[in-house]
N, C-alpha and C positions, 0 to 999 in steps of 0.2 A: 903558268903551266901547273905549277903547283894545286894552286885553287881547282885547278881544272879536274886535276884527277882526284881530287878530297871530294869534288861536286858529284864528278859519275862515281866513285866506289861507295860513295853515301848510301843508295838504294842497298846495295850488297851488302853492306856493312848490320844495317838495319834490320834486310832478312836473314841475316846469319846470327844475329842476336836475338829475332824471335823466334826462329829454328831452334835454339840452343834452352834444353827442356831444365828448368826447375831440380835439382834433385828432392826428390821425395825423402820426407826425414824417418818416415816409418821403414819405408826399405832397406833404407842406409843404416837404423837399429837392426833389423834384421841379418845384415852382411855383420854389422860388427857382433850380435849373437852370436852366430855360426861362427864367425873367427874365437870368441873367445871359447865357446866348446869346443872349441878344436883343440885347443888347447890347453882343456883339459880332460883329453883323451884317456890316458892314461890314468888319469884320478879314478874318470867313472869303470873304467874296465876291471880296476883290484874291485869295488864295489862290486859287481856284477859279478865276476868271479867266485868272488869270497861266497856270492849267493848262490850261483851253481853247486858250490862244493855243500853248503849248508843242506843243500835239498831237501825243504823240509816240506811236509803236507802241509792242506788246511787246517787251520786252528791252533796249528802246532808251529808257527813259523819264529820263535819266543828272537832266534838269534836274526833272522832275517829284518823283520820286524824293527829291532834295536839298533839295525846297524842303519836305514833309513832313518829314522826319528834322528837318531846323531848328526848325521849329515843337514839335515833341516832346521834341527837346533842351530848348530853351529853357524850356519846362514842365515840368522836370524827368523826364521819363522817361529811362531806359539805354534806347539803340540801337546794335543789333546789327546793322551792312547787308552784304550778301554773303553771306547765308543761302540754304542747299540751292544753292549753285554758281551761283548767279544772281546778278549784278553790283546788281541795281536791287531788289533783293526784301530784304526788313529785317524784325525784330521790337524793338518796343518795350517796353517792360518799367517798370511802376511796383510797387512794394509787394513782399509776402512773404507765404507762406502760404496756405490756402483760406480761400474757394474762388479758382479762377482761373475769368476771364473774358477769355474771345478776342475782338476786331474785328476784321472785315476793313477793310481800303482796299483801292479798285483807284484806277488811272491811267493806262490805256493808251486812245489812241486808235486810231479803223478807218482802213487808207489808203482812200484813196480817193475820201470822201467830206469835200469841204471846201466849206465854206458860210459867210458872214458872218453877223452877228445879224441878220435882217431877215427879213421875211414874205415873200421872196419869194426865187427860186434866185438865187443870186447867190456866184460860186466865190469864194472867198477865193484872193488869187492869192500863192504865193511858201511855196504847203504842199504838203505831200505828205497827207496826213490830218484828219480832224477828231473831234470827240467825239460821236458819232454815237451813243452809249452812254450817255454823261454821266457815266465815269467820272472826269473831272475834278472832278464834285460828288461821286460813292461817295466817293473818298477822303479830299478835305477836311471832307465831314458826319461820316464815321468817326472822322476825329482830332479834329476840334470837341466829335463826343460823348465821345471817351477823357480827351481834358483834362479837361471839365468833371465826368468822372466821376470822377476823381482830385482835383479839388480838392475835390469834397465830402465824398471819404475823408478829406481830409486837416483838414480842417473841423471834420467827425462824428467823427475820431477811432476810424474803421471800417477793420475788416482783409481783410486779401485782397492779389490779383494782378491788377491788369488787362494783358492784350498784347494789342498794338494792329500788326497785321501786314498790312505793306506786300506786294501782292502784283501782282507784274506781267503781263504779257499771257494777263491773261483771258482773249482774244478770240482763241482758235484756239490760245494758245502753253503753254494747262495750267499755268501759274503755280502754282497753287495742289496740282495732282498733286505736283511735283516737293519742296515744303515739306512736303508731308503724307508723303512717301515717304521724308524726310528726320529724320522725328520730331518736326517742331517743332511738332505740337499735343498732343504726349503729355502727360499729365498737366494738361489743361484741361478745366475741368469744362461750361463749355457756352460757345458762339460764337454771335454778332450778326453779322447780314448784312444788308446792303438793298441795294435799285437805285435807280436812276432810272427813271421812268415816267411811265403819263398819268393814275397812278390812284393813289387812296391804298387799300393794301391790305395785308393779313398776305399772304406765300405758302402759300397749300394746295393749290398746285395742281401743287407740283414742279417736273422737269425732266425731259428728253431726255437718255441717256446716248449719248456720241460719241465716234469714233474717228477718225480722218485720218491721211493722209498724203501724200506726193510721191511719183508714179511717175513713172519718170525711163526714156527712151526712147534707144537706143544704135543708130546705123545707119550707112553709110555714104553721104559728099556725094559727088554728081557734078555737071556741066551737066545740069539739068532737059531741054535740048532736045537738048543734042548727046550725048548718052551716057546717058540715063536708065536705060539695063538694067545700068550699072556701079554706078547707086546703090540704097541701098535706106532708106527713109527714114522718119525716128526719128518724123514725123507723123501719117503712118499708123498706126503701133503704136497714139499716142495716140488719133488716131477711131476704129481698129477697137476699140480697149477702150470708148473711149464708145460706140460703137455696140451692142456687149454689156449693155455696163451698161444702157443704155437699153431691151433688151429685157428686161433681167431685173427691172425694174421692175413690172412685171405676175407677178410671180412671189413677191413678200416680200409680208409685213405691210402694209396698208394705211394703220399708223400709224408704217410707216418711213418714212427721209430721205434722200434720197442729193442731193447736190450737187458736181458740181465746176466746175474753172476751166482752163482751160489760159494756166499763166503761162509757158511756151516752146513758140514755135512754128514756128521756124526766122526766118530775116535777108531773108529775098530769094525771090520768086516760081521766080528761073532757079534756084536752088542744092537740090538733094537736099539735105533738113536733116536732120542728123547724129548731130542731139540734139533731144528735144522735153519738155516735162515737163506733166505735170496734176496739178491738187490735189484730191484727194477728202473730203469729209465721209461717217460715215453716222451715223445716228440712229435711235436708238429708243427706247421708255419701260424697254424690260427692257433691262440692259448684255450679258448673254448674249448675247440676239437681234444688237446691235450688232456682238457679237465674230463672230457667227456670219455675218453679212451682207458684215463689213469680209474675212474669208476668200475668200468669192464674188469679192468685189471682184479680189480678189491672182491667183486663175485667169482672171477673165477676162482681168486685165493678162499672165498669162503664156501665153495663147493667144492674145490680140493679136499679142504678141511672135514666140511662134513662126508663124502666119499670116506675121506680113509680114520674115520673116529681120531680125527685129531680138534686141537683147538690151534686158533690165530688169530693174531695181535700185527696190525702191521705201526709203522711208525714213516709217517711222513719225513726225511730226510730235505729235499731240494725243490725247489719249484722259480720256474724264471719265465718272464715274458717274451714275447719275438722284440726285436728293437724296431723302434718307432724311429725311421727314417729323415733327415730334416736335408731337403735338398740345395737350402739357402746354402747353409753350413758346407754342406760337402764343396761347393765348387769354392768357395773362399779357402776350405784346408787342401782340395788340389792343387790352387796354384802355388799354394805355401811348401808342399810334399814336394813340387815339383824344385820350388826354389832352393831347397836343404839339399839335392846332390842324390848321388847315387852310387851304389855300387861300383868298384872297380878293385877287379880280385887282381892279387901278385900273381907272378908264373906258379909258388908255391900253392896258392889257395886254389886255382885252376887244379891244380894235379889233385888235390885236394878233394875236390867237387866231385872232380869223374872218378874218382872211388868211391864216392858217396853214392853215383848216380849209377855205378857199375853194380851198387846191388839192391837198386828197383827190380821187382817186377811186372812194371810197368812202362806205360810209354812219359817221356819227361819233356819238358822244354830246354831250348841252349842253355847252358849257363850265362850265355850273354843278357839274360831275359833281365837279371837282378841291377843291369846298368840302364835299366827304362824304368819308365813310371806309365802305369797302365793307363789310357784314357778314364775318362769319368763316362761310363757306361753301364744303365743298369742290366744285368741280368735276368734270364727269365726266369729262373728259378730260385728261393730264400738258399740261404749256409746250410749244409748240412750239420754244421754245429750249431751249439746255445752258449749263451754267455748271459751272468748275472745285470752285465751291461742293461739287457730290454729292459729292465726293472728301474732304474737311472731314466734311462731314456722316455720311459712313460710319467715321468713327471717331471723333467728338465731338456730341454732344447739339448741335443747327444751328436756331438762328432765324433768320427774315428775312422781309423787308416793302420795299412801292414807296410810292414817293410823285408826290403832280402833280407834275413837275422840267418836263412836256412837257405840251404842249396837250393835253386829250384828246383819245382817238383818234390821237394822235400813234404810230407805230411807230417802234420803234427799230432802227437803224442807217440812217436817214434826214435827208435833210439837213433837215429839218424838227424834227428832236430837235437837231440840231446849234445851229441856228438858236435853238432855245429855252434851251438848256442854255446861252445867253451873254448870257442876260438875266435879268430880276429875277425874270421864272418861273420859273427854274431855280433862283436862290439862294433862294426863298420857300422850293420845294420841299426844297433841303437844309439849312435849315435848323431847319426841321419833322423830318427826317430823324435828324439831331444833338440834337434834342431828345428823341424816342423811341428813340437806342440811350443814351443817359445815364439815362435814367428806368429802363427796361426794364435796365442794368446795375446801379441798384440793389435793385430784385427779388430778381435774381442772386445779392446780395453779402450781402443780408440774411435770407432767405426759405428753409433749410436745407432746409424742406419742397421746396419747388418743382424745387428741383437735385437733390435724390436720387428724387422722380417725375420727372425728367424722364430722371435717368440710368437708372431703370426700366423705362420706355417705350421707349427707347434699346435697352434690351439686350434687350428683347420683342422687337421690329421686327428687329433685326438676327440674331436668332435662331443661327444655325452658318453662316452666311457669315462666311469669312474673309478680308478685304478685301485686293486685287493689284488694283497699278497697271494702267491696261488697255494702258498706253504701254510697257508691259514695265519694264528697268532702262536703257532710254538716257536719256545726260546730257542735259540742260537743251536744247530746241532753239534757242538764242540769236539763231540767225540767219535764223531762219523768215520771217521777213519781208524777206529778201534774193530 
């Protein structure tokens, strides 16, 4: 009898042992990644905090900057700072060999918008800026995922390069043009990127390639009242160019961008001002078009000028590519994005939310949105933002993805991202962030296939463009925010 049933549960036995799947050892690095950033939750949040509070611009990031390199040090990576002529801009460097894998860090915060953690406007007094971006969390999720991807090499006993590059003001100052113009992503076989957001997503959707600069306005001061026909004044130059500009807006693309500012506009109502400046952005999805737009720009600054007998001098400030898409990439960093987790607010961050979202003027999504992860869908339309990203991306195979860091609905360069970005919303979100570029860099590091379709795609897409800076060969603009 015995026999008998050892002979029928044979077959069963059989198929329940070829049923019973293999664990995968890559996946199983990835669960134990996640665990141990988990647990070190709280290391990365003083980090990230400490850089909220630092809010520094670009170029100027001296403490932010210092307190990354440390952390990288101390986890054994080689750091390199003072990279491409930039004071605050560094690469770290772990391993030997391919493949190499690139991350970005940013840490630059926006002037002007300074906000304290709370659901409601309230200035943070004794700043000049805040992280209205949430690069404060890009950077420290970056280096959270570099480390933890490096101890798993070191672990597994797996080869390669990770560089883990520190890049400063993003946000107007092309950080990331001046490193790539520089060579320091030569010979890296594909780059991770993310943001902060209100949403958990892969990017498919691109960017906006940009160009800026400072037109700078030369006149003579007199008494506005007692001698006005002796002066001739560097303000006018600047409205009769906006005034241009603003007609010629009926005249480009409809999915162009034109913005400026006037950051000088003379001292005193009485005084002929002498000197005036404005800053222009322009935008568009094709960089061509950009280049072709930001020219208009430069004639009407020089028939402003000669209108009103003044002289100008402009100075190229920023210039960045649309990002070069790699579709391979994206669906390997979805299911990775998807794998790290999601959102899940307390009753307190809930209450939290809908005071954040009670002062939109606009329509929002649930706050339940930040516990999904968006499908892989591309849109029909490019970001209405730019990122120094496209510029990476036109000469390196470029992923990247957002995460909830911000209420949904939340926009960014708001003091409402500001506000968010210094609470536990924030650090959920980048730490979910940190979990998917460690995953997604073992992929990378083990998956031969993957890296050479992706370098395929790459070089389909890029087809006979030969990649120029669109900022030309000027040095570093360090002081752009002066």
């Amino acid at each position: 009898m015995r026999y008998l049933i050892l002979v029928c549960l044979a077959p069963v036995l059989a198929f329940a042992q070829k049923k019973k799947s293999p664990v995968d050892p890559y996946l199983q690095a990835k669960m134990t990644m996640n665990e141990s950033l988990q647990k070190k939750y709280d290391h990365y949040k003083d980090i990230a905090l400490k850089i909220w509070d630092f809010a520094e611009v670009g170029y100027k990031e001296e403490k932010s900057t210092a307190l990354l390199q440390k952390e990288l040090r101390e986890n054994g990576f080689q750091v390199e700072a003072g990279v491409a002529g930039i004071p605050t801009a560094f690469v770290a460097t772990y391993g030997s060999g391919s493949p190499v894998i690139g991350i970005l860090a940013e840490f630059d915060a926006l002037p002007g918008i300074m906000q304290e953690a709370v659901p409601e406007r309230k200035i943070a007094e004794g700043k000049i800026a805040g992280h209205a971006c949430g690069h404060h969390l890009f950077g420290t999720a970056s280096v959270a995922g570099g480390i933890q991807l490096k101890q798993q090499m070191e672990a597994a006993g797996w080869k390669g390069t990770i560089k883990i590059y520190g890049c400063p003001a993003e946000e107007g100052g092309s950080g990331k043009v001046y490193m790539t113009r520089a060579g320091l992503f030569n010979g890296v076989d594909a780059v991770i990127h993310w943001h902060p957001g209100n949403s958990n997503a892969v990017n498919t959707q691109g960017a906006l390639a940009n160009k800026s600069a400072k037109f700078r306005f030369y006149g003579l001061s007199a008494h506005a009242a007692g001698a006005p026909d002796k002066g001739r004044s560097a303000l006018d130059g600047v409205e009769a160019m906006n005034a241009m500009v603003n007609m010629m807006r009926e005249h480009i693309p409809s999915s162009a961008r034109i913005h400026y500012v006037i950051t000088s506009g003379g001292k005193a109502p009485n005084v002929v001002p002498d000197y005036a400046e404005v800053y222009y952005y322009a935008r568009h999805p094709d960089k061509s078009t950009v280049v072709s737009i930001f020219n208009r720009l430069v004639k009407a600054a020089e028939g402003a000028a000669l209108g009103t007998e003044t002289t100008m001098k402009y100075e190229i400030i920023g210039g960045t590519h649309d990002l070069l898409l790699i579709d391979t990439l994206n669906v390997a960093m979805h299911k990775n994005l998807t794998l790290s987790g999601t959102m899940q607010y307390t009753p307190e961050e809930i209450e939290f939310g809908k005071k954040i979202q009670s002062s939109f003027t606009f329509s929002y999504p649930e706050l339940s949105e930040a516990s999904t992860t968006r499908p892989l869908k591309k849109p029909e339309n490019a970001s209405p933002g730019s990122t120094d990203v496209g510029d990476v991306s036109y000469n390196v195979p470029t992923v990247g993805f957002s995460t909830a860091t911000w209420v949904p609905g939340t926009p960014g360069h708001s003091w409402q991202a500001v506000a968010c970005g210094g609470t536990e919303i924030g650090t959920k979100g980048m730490m979910i962030a940190a979990k998917a570029i460690a995953s997604m860099g073992v992929d990378l590091l083990h998956d031969a296939k993957l890296v050479e379709a992706a370098k395929q795609e790459f070089k389909n897409k890029l087809g006979s463009y030969q990649y120029k800076a669109l900022l030309g060969d000027r040095a570093p603009a360090l002081n752009y925010r002066d």
